[in-house]
N, C-alpha and C positions, 0 to 999 in steps of 0.2 A: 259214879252213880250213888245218888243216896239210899241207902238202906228203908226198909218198913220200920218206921219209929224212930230215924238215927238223924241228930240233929247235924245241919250243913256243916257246925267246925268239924264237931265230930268224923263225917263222913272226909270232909278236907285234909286230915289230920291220917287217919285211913290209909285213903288213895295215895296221900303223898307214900307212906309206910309201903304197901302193898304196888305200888307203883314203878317207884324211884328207890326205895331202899332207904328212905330218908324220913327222919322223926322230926317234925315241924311243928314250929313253935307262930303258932296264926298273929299278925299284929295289928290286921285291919282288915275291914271288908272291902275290897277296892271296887268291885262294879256285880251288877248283875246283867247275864245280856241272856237274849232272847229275844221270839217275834219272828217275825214272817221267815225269816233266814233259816230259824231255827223249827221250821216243820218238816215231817218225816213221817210218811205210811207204815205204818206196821204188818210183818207179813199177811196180820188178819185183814189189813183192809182198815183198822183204828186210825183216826190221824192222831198223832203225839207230838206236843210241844216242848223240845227239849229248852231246860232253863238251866245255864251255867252260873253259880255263883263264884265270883274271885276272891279269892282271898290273897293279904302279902304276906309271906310268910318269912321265916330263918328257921334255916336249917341247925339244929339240936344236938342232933349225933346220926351216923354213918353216912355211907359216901355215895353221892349219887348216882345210879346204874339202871339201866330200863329190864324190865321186868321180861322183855320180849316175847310178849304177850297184848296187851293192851299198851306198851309205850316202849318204842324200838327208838328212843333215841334223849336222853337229858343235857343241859347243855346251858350254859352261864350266858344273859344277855345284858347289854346295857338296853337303856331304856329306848334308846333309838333302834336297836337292832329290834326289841321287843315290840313296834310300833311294825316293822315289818314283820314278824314272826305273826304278830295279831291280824295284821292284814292277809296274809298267805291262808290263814286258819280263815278266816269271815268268806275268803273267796270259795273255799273247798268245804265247808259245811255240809257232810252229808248224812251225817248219823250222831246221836248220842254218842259213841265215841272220840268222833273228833271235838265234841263240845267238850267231851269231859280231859281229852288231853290238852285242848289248849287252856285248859282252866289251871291245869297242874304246870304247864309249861310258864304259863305266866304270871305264876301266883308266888313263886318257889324263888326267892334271891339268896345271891350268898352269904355263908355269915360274917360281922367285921372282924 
């Protein structure tokens, strides 16, 4: 989630730290996604549209590990397994959570 006033790398950058245990170094913006998949009621009754920005990142320093809290699982994909990791997430959309770990899952490669 982005913070009040904290800009998306910023936040990217963050969540990877607070997440995954890992300091990311951002290389590009790769997609935004959002839109009808991504609506969700708020306990008040609000409707909220969750917007995932992706980022590609490398990993910097420390070692990848889930937070087991907001991400019980990290995990090195190639780009085909990522196309089904992305699929699995778009089909089970059901909160701002899952937007914001498949943002971290798919944004995060290893370093050379």
């Amino acid at each position: 989630m982005i913070e009040p006033d904290e800009v998306p790398e910023a936040a990217a950058r963050r969540e990877a730290l607070e997440e995954a245990g890992v300091v990311v170094e951002l290389t590009a913006r790769r997609t935004t996604v959002g839109g009808p998949g991504s609506r969700i009621t708020a306990p008040n009754g609000e409707e909220i549209l969750c917007v995932a920005i992706v980022f590609d990142a490398v990993v910097a320093s420390g070692s990848p590990n889930p937070d087991h809290d907001e991400t019980t699982e990290v995990g090195w994909f190639s780009l085909a397994e990522l196309d089904l990791v992305t699929s699995i997430a778009d089909s089970s959309m059901k909160s701002c959570h899952s937007i914001d770990r498949r943002a971290l899952v798919g944004g995060i490669t290893r370093s050379p």
